[in-house]
MIRO-737060 format. One record per atom (N, C-alpha, C): residue number from 1; chain; atom name; x, y, z. Coordinates in pm, whole numbers, plus 50000, padded with zeros to 5 digits. Layout:
BEGIN
num; chaine; atome; xx; yy; zz
NUM; A; CA; X; Y; Z .
...
***
This chain:
BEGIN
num; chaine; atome; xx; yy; zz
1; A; N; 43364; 15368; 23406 .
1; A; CA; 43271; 15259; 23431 .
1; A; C; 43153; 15307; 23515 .
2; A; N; 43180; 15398; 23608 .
2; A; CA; 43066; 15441; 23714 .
2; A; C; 42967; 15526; 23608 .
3; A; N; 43005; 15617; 23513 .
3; A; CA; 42924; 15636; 23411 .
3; A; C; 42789; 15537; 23365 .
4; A; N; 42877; 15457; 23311 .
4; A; CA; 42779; 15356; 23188 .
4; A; C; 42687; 15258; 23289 .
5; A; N; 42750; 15281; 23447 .
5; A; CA; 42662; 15196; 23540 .
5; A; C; 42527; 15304; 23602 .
6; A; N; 42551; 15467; 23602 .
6; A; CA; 42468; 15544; 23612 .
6; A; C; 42337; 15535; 23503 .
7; A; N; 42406; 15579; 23407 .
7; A; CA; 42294; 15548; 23256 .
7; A; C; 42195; 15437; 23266 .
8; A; N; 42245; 15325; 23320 .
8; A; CA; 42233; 15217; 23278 .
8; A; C; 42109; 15219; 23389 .
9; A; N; 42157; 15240; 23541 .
9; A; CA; 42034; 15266; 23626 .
9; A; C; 41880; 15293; 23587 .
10; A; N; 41918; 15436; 23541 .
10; A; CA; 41850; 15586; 23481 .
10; A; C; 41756; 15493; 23433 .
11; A; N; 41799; 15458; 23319 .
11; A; CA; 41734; 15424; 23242 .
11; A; C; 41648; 15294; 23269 .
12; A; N; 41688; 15182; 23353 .
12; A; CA; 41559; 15096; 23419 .
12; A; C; 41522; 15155; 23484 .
13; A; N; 41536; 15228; 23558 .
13; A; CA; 41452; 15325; 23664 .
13; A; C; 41312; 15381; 23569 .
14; A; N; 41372; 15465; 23429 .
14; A; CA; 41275; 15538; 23384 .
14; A; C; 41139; 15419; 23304 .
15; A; N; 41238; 15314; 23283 .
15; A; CA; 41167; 15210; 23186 .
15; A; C; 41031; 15155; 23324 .
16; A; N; 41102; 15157; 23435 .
16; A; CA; 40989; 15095; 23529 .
16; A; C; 40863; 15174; 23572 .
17; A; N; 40941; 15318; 23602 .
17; A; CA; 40837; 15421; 23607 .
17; A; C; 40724; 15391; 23450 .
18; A; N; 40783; 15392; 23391 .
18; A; CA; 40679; 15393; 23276 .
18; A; C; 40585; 15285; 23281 .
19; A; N; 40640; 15187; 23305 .
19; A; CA; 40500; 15034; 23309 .
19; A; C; 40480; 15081; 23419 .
20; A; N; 40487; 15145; 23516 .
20; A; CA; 40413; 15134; 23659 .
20; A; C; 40256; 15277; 23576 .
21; A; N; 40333; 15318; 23552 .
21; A; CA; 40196; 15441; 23475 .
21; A; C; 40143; 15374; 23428 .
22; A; N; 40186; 15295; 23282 .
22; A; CA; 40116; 15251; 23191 .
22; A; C; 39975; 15143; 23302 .
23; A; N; 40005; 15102; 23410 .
23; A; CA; 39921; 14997; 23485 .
23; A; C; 39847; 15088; 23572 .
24; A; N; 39902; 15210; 23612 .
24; A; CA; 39797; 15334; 23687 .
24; A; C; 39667; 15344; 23585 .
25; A; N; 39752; 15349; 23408 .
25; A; CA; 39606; 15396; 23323 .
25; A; C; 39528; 15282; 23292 .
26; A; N; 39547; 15159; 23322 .
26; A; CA; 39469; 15091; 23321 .
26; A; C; 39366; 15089; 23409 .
27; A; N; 39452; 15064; 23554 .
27; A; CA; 39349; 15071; 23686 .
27; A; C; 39256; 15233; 23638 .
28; A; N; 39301; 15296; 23589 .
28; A; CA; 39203; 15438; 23589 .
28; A; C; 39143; 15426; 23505 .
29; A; N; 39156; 15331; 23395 .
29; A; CA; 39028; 15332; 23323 .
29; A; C; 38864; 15262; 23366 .
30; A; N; 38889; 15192; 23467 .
30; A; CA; 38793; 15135; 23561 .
30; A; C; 38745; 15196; 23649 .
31; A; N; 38802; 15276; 23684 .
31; A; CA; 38735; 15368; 23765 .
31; A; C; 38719; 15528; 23765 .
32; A; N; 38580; 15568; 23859 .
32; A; CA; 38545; 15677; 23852 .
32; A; C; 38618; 15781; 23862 .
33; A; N; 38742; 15826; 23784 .
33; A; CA; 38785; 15936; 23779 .
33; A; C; 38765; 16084; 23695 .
34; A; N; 38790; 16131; 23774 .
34; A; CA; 38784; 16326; 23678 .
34; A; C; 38872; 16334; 23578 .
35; A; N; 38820; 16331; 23457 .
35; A; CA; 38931; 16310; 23352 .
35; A; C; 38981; 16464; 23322 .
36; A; N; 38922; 16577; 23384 .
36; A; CA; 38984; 16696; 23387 .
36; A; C; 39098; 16710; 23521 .
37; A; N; 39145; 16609; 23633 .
37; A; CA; 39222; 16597; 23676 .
37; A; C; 39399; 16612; 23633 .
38; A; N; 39431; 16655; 23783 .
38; A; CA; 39585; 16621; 23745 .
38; A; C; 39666; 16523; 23695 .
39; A; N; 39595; 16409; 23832 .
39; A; CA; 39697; 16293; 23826 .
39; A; C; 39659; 16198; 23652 .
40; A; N; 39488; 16271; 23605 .
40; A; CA; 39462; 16177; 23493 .
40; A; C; 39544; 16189; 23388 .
41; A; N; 39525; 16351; 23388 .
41; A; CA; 39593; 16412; 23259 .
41; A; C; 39752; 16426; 23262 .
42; A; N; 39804; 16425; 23376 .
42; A; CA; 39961; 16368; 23374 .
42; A; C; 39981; 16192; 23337 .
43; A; N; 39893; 16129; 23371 .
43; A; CA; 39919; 15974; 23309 .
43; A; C; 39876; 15958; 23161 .
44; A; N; 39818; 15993; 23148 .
44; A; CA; 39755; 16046; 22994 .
44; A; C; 39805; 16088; 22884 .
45; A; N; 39944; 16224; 22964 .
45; A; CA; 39997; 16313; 22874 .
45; A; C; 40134; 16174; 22861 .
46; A; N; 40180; 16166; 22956 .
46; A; CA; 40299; 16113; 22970 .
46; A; C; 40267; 15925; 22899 .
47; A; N; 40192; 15873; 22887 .
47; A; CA; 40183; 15748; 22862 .
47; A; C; 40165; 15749; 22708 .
48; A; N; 40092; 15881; 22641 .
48; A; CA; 40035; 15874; 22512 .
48; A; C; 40131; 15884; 22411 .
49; A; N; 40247; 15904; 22430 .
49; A; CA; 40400; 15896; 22339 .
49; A; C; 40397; 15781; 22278 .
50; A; N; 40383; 15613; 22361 .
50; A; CA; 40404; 15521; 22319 .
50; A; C; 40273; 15463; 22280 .
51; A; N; 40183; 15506; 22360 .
51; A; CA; 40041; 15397; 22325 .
51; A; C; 39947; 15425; 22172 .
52; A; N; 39939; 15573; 22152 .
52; A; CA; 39895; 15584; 22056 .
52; A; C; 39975; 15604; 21916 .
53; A; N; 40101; 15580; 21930 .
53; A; CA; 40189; 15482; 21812 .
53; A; C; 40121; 15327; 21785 .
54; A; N; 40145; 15280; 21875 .
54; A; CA; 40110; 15144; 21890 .
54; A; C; 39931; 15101; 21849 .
55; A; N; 39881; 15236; 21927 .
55; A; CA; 39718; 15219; 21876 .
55; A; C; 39704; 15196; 21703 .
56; A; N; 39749; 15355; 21672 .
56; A; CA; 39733; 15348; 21516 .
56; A; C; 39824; 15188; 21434 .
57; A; N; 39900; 15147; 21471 .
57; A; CA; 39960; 15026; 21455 .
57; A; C; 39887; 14912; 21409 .
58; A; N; 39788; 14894; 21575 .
58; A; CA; 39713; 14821; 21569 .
58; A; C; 39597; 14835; 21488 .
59; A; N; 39510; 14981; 21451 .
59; A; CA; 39389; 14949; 21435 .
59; A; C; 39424; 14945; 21253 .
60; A; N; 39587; 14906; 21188 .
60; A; CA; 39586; 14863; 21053 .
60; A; C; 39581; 14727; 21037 .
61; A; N; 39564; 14649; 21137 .
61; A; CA; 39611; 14479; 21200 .
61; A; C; 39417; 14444; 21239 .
62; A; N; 39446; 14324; 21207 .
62; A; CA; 39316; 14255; 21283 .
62; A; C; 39262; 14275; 21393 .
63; A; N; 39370; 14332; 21491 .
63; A; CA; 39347; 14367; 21602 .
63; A; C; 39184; 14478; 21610 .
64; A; N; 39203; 14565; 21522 .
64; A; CA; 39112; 14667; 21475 .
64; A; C; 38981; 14632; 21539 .
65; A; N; 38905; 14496; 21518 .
65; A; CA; 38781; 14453; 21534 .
65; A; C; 38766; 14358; 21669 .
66; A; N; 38886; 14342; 21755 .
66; A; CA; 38849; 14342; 21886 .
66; A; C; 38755; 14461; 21929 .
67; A; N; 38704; 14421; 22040 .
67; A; CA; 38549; 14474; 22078 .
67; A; C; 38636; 14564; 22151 .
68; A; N; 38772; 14580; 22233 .
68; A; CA; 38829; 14681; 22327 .
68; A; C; 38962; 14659; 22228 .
69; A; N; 39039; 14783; 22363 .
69; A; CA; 39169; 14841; 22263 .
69; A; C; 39291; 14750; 22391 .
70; A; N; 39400; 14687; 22310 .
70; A; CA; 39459; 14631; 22334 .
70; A; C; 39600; 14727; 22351 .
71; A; N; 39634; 14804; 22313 .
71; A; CA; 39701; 14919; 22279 .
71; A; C; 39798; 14943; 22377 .
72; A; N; 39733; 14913; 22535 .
72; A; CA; 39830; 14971; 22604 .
72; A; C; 39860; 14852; 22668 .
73; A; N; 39804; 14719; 22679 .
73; A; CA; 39821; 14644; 22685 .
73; A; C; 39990; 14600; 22619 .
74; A; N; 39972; 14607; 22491 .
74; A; CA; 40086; 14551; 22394 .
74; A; C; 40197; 14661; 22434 .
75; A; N; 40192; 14778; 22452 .
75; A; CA; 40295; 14942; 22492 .
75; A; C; 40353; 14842; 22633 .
76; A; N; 40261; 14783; 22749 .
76; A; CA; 40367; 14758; 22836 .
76; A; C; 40430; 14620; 22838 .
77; A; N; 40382; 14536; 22741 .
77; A; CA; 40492; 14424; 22732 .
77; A; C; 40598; 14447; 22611 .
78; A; N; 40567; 14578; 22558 .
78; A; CA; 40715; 14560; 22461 .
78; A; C; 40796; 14648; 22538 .
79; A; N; 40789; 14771; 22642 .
79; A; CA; 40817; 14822; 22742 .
79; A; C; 40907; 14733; 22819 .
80; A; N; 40865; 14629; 22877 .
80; A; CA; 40879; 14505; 22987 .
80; A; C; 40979; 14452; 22884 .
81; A; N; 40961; 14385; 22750 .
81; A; CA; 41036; 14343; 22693 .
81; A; C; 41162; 14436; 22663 .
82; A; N; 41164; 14529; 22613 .
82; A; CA; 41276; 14614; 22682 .
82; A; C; 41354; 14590; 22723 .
83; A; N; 41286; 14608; 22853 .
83; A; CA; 41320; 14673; 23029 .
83; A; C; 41432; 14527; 23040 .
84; A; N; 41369; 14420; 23036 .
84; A; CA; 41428; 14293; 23014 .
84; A; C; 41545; 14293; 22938 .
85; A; N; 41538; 14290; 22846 .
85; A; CA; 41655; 14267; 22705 .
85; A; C; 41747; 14379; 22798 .
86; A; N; 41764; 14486; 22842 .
86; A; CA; 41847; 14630; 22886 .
86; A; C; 41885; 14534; 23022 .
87; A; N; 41783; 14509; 23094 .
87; A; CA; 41895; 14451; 23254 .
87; A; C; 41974; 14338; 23178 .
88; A; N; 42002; 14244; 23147 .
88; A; CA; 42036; 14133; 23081 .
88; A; C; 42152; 14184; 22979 .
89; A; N; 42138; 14285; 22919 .
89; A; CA; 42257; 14320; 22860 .
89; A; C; 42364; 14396; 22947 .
90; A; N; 42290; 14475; 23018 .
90; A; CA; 42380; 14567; 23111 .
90; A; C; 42422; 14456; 23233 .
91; A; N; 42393; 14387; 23280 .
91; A; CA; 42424; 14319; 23397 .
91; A; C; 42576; 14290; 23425 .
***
């Protein structure tokens, strides 16, 4: 049992780390950062697994002709939705 309660941690742990990035690359897209940076190109490298699935997704959807990209937007509420559905089952 102490197993499947470790995993189970891990894994909201990792799911939270991830929306907490996914909301770093937002705040960083507003502001003046060095996109040849560390901290950019580690949020960047590490966030782009899920968002640009989801991008190409979107730009086959109506979504396409919004004036901005919704992309990572939608990556952290299905993330969150997740993260949700996993505490609620594991509890």
């Amino acid at each position: 049992m102490y197993f499947v309660t470790v995993i189970k941690e891990t894994v909201l742990l990792l799911s939270a780390a991830y929306m907490l990035l996914l909301f770093v690359r937002v705040i960083m897209d507003y502001l003046p950062i060095d996109e040849d940076g560390m901290l950019y190109t580690f949020v960047m490298m590490t966030t782009d697994s899920l968002v640009v699935p989801v991008k190409n997704l979107l730009d086959k959807t109506a979504a396409a002709s919004l004036p901005f990209d919704i992309s990572v937007i939608v990556t952290y509420f299905a993330v969150d939705i997740v993260y949700n559905i996993l505490a609620v089952f594991f509890a």
